[in-house]
PQR file with spaces between the fields and no chain letter, atoms N, CA, C, O and H, PARSE charges and radii, in Angstrom:
ATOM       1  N    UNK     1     -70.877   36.297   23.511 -0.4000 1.5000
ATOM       2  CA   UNK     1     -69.764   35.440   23.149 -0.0000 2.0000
ATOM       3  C    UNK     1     -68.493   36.280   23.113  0.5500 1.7000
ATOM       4  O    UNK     1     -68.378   37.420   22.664 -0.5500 1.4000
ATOM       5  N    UNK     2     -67.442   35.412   23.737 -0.4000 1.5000
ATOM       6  CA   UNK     2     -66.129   36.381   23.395 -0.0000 2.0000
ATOM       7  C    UNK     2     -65.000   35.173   22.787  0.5500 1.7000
ATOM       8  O    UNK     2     -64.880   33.962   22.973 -0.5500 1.4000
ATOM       9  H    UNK     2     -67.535   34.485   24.102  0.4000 1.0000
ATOM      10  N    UNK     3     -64.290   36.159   22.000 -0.4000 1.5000
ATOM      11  CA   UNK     3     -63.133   35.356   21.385 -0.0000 2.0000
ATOM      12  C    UNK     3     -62.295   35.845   21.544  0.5500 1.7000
ATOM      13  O    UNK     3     -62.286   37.075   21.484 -0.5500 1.4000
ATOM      14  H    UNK     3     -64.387   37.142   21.849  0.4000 1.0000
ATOM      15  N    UNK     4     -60.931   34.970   21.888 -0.4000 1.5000
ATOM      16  CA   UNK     4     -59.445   35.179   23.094 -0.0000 2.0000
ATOM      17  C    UNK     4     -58.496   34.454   22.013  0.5500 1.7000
ATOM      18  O    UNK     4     -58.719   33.284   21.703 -0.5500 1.4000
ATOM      19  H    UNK     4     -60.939   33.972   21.937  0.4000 1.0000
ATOM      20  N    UNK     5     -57.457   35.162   21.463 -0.4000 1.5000
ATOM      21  CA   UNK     5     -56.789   34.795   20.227 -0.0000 2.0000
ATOM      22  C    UNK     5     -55.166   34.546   21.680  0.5500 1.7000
ATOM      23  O    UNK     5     -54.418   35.482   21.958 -0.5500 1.4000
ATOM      24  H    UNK     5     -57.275   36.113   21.714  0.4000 1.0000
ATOM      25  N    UNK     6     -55.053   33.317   22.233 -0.4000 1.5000
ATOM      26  CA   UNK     6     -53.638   33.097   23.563 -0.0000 2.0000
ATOM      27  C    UNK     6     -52.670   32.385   22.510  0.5500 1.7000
ATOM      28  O    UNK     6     -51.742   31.678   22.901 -0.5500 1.4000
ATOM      29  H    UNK     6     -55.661   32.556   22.006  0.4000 1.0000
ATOM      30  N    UNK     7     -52.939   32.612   21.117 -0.4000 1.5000
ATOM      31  CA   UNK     7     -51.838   31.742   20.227 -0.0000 2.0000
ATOM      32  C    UNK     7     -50.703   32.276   20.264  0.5500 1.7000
ATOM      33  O    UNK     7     -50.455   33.138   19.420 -0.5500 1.4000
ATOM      34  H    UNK     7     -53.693   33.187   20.799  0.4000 1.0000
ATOM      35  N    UNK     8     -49.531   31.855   21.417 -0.4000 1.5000
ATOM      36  CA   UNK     8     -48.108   32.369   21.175 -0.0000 2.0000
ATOM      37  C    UNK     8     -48.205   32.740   22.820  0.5500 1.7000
ATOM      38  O    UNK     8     -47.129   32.975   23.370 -0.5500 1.4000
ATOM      39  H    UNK     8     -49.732   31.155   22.103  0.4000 1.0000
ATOM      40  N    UNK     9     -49.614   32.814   23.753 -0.4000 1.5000
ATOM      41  CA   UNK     9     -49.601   32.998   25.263 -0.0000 2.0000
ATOM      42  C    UNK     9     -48.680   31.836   25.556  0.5500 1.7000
ATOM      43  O    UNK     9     -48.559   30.813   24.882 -0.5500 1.4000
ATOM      44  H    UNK     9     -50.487   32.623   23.306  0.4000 1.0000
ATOM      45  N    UNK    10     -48.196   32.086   26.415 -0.4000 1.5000
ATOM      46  CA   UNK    10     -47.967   30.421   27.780 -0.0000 2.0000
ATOM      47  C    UNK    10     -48.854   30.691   28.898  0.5500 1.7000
ATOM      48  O    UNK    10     -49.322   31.770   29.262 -0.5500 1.4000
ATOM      49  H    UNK    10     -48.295   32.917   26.963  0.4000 1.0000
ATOM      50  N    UNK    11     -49.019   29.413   29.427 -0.4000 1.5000
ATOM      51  CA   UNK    11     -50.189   29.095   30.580 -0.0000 2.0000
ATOM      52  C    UNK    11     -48.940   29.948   31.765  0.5500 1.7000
ATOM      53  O    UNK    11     -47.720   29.801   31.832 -0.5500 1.4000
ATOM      54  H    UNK    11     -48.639   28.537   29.131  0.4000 1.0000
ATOM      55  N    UNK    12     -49.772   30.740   32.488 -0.4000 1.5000
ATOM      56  CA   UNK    12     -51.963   30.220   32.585 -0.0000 2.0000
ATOM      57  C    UNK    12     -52.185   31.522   31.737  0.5500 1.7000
ATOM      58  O    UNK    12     -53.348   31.920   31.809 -0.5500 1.4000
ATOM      59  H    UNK    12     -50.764   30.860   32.433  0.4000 1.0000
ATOM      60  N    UNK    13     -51.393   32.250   30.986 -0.4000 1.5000
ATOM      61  CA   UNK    13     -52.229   33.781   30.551 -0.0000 2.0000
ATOM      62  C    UNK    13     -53.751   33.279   29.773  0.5500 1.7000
ATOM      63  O    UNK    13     -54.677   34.079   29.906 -0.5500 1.4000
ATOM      64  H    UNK    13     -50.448   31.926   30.927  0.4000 1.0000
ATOM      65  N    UNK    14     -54.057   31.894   28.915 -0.4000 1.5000
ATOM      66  CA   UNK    14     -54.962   31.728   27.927 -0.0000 2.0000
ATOM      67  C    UNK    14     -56.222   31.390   29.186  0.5500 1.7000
ATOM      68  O    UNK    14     -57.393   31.651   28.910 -0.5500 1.4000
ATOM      69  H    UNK    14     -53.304   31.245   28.807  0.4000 1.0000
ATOM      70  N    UNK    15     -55.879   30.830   30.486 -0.4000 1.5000
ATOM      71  CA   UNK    15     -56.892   30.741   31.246 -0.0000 2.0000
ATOM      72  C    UNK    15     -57.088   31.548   32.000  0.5500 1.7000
ATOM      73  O    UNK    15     -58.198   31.474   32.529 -0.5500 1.4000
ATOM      74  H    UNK    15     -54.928   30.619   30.710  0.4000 1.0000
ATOM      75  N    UNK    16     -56.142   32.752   32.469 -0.4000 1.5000
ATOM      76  CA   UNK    16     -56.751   33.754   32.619 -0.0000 2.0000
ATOM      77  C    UNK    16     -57.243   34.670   32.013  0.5500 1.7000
ATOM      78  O    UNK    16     -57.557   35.714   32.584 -0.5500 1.4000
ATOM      79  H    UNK    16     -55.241   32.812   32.040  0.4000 1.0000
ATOM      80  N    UNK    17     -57.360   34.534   31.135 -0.4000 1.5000
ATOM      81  CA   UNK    17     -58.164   35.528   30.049 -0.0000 2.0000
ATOM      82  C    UNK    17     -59.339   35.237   29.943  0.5500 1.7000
ATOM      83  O    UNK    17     -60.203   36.065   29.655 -0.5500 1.4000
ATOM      84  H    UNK    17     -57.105   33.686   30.671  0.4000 1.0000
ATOM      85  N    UNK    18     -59.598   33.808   30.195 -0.4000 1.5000
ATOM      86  CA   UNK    18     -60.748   32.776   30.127 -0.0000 2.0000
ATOM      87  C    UNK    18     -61.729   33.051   30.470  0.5500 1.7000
ATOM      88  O    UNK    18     -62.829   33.281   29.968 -0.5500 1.4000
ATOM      89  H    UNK    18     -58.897   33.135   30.429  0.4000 1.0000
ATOM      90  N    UNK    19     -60.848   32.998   32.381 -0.4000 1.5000
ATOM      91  CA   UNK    19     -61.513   33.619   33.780 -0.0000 2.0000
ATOM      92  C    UNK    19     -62.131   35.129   33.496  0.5500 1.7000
ATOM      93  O    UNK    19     -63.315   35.341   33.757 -0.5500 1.4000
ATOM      94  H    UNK    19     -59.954   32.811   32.789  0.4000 1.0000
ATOM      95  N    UNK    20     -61.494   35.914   33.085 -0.4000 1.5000
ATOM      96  CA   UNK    20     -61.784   36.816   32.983 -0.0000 2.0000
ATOM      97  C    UNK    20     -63.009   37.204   31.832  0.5500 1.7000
ATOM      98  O    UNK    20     -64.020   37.898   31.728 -0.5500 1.4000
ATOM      99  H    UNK    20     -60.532   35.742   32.874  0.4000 1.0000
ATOM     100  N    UNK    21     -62.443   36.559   31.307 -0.4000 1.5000
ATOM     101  CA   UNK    21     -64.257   36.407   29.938 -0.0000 2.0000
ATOM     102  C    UNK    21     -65.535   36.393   31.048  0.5500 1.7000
ATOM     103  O    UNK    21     -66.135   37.317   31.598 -0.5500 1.4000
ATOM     104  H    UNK    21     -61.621   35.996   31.391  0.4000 1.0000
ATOM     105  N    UNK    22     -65.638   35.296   31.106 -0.4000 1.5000
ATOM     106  CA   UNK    22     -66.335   34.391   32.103 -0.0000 2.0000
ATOM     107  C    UNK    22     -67.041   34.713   33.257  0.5500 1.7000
ATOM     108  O    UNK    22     -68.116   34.327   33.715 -0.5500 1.4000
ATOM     109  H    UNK    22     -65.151   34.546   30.659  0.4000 1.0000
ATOM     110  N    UNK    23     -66.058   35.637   33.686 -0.4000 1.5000
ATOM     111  CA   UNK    23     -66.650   36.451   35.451 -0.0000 2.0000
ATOM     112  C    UNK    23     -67.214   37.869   34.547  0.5500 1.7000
ATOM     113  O    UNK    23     -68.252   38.354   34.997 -0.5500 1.4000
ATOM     114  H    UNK    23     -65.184   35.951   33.313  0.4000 1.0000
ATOM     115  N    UNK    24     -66.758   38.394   33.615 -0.4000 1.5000
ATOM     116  CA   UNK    24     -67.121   39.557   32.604 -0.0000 2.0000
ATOM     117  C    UNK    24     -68.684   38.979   31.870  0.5500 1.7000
ATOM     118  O    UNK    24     -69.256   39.604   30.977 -0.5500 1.4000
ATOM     119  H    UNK    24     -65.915   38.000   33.249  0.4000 1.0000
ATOM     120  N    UNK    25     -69.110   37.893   32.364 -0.4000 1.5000
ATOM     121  CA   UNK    25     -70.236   37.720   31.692 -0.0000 2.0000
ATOM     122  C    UNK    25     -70.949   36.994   30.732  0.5500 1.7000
ATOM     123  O    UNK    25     -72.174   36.887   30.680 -0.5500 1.4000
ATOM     124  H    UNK    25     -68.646   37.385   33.089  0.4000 1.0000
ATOM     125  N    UNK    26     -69.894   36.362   29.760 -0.4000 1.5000
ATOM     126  CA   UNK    26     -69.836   35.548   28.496 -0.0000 2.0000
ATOM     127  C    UNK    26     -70.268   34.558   28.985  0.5500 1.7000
ATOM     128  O    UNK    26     -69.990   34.091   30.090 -0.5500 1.4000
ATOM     129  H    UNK    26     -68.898   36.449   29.803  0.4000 1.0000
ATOM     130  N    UNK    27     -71.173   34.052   27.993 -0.4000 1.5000
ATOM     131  CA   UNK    27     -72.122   32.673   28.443 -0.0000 2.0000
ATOM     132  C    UNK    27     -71.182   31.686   27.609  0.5500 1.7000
ATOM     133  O    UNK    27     -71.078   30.519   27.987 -0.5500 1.4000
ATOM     134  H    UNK    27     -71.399   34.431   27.095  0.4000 1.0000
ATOM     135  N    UNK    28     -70.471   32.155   26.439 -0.4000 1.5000
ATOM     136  CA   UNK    28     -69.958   31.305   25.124 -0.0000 2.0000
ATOM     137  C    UNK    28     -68.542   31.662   25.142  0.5500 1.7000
ATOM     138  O    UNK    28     -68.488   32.885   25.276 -0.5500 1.4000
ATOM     139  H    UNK    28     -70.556   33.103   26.132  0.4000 1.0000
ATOM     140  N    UNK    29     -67.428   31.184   25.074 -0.4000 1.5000
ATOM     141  CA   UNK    29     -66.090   31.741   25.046 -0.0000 2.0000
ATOM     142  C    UNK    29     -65.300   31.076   24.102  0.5500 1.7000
ATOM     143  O    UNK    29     -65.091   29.907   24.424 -0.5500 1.4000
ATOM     144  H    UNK    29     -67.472   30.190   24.965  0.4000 1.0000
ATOM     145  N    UNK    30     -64.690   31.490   22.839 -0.4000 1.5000
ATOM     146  CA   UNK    30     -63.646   30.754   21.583 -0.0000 2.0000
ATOM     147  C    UNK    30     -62.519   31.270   22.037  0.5500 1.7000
ATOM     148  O    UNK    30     -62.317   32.480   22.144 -0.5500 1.4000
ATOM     149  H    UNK    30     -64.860   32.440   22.578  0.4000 1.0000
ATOM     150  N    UNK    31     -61.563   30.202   22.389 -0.4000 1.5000
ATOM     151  CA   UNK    31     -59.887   30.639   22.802 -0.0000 2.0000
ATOM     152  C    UNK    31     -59.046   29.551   21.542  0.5500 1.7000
ATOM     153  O    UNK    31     -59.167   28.407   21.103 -0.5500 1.4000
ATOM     154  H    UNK    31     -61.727   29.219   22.302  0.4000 1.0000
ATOM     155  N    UNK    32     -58.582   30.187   21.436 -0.4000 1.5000
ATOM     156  CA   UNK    32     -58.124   29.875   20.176 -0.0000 2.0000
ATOM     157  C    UNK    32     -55.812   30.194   21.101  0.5500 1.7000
ATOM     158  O    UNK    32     -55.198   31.143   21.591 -0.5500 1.4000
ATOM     159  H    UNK    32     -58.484   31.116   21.793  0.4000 1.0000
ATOM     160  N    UNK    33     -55.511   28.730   20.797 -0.4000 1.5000
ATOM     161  CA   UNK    33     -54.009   28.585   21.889 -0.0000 2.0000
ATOM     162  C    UNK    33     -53.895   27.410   21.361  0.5500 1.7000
ATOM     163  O    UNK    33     -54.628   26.449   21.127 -0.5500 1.4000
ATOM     164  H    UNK    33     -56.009   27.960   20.399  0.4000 1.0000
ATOM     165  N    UNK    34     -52.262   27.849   21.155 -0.4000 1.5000
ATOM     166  CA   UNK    34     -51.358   26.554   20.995 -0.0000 2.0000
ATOM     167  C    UNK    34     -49.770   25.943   22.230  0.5500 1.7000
ATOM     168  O    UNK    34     -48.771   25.257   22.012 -0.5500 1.4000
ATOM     169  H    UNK    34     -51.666   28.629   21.345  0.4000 1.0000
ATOM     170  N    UNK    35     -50.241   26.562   23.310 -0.4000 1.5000
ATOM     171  CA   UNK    35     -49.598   26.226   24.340 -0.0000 2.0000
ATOM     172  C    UNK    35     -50.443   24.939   24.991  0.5500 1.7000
ATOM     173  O    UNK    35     -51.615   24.831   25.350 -0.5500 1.4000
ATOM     174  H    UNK    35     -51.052   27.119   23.488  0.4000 1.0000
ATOM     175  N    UNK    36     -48.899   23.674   24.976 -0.4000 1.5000
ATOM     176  CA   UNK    36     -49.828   22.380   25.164 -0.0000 2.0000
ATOM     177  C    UNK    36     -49.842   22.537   26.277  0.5500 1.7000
ATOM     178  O    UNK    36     -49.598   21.416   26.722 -0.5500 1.4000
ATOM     179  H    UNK    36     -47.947   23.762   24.684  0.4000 1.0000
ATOM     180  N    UNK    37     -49.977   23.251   27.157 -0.4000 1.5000
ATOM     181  CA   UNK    37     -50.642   23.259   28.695 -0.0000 2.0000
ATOM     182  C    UNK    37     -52.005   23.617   28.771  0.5500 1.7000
ATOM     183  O    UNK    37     -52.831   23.265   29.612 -0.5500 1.4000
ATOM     184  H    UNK    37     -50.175   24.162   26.796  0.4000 1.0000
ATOM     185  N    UNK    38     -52.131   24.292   27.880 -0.4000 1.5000
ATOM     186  CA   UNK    38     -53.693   24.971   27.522 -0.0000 2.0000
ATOM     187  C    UNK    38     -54.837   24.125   27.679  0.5500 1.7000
ATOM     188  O    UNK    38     -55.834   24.423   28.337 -0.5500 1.4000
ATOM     189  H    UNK    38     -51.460   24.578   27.196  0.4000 1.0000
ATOM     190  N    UNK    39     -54.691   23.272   27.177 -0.4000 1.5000
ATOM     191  CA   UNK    39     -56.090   22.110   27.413 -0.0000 2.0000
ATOM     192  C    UNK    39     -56.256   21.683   29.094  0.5500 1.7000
ATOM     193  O    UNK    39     -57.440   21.408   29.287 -0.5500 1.4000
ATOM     194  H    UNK    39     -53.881   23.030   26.642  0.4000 1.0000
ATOM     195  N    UNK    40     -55.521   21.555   30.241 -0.4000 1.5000
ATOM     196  CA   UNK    40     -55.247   21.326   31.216 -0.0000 2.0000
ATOM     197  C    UNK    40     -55.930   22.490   32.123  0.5500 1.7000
ATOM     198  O    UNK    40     -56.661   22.337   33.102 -0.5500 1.4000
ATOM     199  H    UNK    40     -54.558   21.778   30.084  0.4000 1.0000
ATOM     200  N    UNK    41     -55.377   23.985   31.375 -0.4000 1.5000
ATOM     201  CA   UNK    41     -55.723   24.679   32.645 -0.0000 2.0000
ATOM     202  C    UNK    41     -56.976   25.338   31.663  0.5500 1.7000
ATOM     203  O    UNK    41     -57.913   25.065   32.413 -0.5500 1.4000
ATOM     204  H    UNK    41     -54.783   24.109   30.580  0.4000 1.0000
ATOM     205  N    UNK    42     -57.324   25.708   31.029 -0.4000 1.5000
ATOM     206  CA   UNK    42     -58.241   25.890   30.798 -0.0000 2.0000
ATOM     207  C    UNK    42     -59.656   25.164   31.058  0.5500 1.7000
ATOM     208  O    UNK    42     -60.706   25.747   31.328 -0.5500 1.4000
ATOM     209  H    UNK    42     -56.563   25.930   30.419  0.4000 1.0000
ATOM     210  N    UNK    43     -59.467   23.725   30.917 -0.4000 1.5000
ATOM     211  CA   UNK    43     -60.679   22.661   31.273 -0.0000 2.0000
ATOM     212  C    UNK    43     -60.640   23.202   33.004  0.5500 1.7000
ATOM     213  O    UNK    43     -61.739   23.443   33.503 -0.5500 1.4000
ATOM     214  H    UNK    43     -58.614   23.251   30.698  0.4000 1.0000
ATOM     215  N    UNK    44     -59.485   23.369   33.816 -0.4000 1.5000
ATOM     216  CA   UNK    44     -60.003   23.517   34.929 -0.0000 2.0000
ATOM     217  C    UNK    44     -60.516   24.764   34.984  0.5500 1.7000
ATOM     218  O    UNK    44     -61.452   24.728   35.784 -0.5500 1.4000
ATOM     219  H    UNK    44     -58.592   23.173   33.410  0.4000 1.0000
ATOM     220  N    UNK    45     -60.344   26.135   34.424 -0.4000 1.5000
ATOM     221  CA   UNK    45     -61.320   27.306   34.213 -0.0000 2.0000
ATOM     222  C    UNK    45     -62.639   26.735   34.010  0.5500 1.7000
ATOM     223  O    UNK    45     -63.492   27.110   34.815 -0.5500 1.4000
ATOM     224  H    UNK    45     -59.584   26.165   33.775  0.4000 1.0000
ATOM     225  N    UNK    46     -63.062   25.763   32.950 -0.4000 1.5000
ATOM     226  CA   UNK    46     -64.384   25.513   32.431 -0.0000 2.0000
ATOM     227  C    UNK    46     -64.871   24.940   33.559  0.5500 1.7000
ATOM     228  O    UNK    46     -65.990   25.312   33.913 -0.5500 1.4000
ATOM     229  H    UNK    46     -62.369   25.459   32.296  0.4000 1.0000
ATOM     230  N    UNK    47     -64.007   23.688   34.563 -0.4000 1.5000
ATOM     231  CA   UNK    47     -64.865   22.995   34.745 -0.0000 2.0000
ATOM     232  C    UNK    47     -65.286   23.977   36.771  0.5500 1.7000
ATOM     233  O    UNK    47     -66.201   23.568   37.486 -0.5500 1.4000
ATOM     234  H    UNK    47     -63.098   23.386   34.276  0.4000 1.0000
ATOM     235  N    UNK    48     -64.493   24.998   37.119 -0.4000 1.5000
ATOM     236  CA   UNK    48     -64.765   25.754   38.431 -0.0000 2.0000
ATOM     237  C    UNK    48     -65.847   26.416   37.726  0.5500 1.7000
ATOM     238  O    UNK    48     -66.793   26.149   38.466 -0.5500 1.4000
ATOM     239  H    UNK    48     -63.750   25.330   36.538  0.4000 1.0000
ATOM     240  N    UNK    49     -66.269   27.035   36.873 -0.4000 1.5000
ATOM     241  CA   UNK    49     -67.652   28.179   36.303 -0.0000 2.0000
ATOM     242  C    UNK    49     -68.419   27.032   36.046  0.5500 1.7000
ATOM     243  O    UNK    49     -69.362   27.622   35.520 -0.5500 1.4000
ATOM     244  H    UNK    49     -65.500   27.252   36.272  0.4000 1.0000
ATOM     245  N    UNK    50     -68.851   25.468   35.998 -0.4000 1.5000
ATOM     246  CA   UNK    50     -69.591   24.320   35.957 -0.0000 2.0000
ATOM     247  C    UNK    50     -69.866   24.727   34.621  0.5500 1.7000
ATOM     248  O    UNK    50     -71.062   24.961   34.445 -0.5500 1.4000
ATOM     249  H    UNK    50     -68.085   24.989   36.426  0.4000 1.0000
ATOM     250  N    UNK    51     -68.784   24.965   33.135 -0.4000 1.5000
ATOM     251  CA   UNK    51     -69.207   25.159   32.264 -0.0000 2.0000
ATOM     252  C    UNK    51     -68.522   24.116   31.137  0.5500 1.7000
ATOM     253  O    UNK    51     -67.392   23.769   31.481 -0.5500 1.4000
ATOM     254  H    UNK    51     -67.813   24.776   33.277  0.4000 1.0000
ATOM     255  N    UNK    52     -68.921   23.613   30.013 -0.4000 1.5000
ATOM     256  CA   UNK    52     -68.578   22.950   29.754 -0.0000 2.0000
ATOM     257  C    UNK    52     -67.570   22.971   28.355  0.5500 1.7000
ATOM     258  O    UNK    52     -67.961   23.801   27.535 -0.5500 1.4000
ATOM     259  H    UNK    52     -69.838   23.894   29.733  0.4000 1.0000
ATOM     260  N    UNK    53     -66.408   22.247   27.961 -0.4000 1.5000
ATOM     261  CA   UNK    53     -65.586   22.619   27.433 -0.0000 2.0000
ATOM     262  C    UNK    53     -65.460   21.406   26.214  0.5500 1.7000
ATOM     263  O    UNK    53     -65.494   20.208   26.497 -0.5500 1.4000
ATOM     264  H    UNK    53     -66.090   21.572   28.627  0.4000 1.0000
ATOM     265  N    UNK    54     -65.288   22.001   24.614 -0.4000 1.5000
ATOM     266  CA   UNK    54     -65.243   21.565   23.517 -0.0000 2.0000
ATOM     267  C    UNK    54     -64.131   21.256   22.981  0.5500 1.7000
ATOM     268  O    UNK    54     -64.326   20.041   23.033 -0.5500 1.4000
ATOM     269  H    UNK    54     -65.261   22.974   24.385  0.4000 1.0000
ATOM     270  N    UNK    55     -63.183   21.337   22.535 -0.4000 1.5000
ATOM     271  CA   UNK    55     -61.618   21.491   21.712 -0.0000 2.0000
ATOM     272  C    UNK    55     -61.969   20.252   20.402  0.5500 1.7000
ATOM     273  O    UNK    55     -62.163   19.050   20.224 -0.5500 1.4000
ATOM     274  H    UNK    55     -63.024   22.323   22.493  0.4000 1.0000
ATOM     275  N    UNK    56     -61.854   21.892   19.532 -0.4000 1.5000
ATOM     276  CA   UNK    56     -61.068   21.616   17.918 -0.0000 2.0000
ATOM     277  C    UNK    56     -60.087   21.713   17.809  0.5500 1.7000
ATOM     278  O    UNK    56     -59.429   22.584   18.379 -0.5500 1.4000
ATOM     279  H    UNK    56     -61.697   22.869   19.676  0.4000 1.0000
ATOM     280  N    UNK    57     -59.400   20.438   16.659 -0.4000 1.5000
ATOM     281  CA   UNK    57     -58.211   20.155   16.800 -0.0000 2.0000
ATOM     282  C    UNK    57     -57.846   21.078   15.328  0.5500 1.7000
ATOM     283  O    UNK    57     -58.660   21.245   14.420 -0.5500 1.4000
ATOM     284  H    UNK    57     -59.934   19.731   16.196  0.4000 1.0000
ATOM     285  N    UNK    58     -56.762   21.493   15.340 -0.4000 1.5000
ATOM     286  CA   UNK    58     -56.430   22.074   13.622 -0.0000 2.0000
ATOM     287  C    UNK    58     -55.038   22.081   13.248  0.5500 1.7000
ATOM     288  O    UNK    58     -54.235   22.542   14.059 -0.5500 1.4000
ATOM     289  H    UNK    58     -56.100   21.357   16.077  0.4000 1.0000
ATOM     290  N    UNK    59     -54.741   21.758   12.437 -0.4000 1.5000
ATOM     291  CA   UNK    59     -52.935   21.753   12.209 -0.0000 2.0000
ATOM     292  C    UNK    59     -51.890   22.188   13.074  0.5500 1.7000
ATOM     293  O    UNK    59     -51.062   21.488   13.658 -0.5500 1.4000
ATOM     294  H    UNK    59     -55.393   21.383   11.778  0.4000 1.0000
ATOM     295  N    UNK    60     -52.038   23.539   13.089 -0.4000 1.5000
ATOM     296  CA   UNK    60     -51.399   24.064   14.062 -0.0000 2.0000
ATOM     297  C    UNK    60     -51.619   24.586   15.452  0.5500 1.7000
ATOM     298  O    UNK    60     -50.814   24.932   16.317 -0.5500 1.4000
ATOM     299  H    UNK    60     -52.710   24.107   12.615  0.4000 1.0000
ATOM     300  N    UNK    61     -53.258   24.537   15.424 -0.4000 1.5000
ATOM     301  CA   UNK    61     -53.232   25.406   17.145 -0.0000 2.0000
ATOM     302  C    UNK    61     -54.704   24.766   17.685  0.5500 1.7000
ATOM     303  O    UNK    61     -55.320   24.379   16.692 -0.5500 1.4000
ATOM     304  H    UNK    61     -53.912   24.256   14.721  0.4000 1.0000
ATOM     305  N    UNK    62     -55.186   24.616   18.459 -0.4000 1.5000
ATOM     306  CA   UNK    62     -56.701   23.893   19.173 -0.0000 2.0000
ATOM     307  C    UNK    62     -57.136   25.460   18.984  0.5500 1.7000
ATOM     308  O    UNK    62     -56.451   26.483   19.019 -0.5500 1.4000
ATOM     309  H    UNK    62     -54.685   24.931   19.266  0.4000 1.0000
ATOM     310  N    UNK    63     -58.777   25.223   18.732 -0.4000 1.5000
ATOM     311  CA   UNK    63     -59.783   25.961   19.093 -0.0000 2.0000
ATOM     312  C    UNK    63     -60.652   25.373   20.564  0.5500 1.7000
ATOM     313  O    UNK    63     -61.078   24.218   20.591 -0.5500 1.4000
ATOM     314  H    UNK    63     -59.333   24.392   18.704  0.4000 1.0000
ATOM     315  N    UNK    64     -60.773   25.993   21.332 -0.4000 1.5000
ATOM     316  CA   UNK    64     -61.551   25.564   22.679 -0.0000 2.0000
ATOM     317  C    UNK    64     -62.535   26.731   22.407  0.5500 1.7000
ATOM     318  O    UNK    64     -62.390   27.864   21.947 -0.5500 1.4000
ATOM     319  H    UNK    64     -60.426   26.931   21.311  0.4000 1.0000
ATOM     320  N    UNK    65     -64.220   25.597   23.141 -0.4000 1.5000
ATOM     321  CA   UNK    65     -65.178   26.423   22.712 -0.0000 2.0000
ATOM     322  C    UNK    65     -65.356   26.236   24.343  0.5500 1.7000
ATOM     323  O    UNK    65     -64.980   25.176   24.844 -0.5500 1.4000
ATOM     324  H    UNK    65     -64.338   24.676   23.514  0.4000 1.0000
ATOM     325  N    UNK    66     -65.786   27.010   24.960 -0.4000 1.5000
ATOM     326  CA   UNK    66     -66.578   26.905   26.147 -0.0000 2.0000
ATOM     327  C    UNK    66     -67.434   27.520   26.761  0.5500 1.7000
ATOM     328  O    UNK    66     -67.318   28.708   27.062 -0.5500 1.4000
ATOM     329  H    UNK    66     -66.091   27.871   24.553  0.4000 1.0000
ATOM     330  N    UNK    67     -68.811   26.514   27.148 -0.4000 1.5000
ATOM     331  CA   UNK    67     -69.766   27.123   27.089 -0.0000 2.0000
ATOM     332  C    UNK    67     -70.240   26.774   28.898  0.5500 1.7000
ATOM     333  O    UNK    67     -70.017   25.749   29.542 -0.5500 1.4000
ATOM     334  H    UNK    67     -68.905   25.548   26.903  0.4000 1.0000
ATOM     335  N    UNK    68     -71.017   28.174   29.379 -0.4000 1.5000
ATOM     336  CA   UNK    68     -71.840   28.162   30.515 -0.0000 2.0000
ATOM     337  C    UNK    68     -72.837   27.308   30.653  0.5500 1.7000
ATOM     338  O    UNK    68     -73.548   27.101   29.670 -0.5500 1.4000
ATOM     339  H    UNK    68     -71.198   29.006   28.855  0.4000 1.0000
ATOM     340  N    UNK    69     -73.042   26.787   31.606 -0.4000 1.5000
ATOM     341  CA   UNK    69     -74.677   26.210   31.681 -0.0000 2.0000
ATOM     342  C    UNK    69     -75.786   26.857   32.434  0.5500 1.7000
ATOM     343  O    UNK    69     -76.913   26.362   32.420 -0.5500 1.4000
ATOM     344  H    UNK    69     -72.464   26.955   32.404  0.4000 1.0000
């Protein structure tokens, strides 16, 4: 599992970090971003690795969980 703190990134840095989790191996990935582009390009990170993508909502910033299959 890896956890990617992109709170204060702008897109695409939170999905490339993603990518980079991801091709690095991580079956489980917590990105934790409050750039509202984030849900957009990140789901398309999740959904090219055919992995599937969660988002917690929280006051101030989404948690995205995303997981490999």
């Amino acid at each position: 599992m890896v956890r990617i703190d992109a709170r204060g990134m702008r897109c695409p840095w939170p999905a490339v970090r993603l990518a980079r989790g991801l091709r690095d191996g991580a079956r489980i990935a917590e990105i934790l971003a409050d750039d509202p582009q984030a849900s957009t390009e990140l789901a398309a990170v999740a959904e090219a690795n055919d992995a599937t993508i969660e988002i917690i909502l929280d006051e101030t910033y989404r948690t995205y969980v995303v997981t490999c299959r």
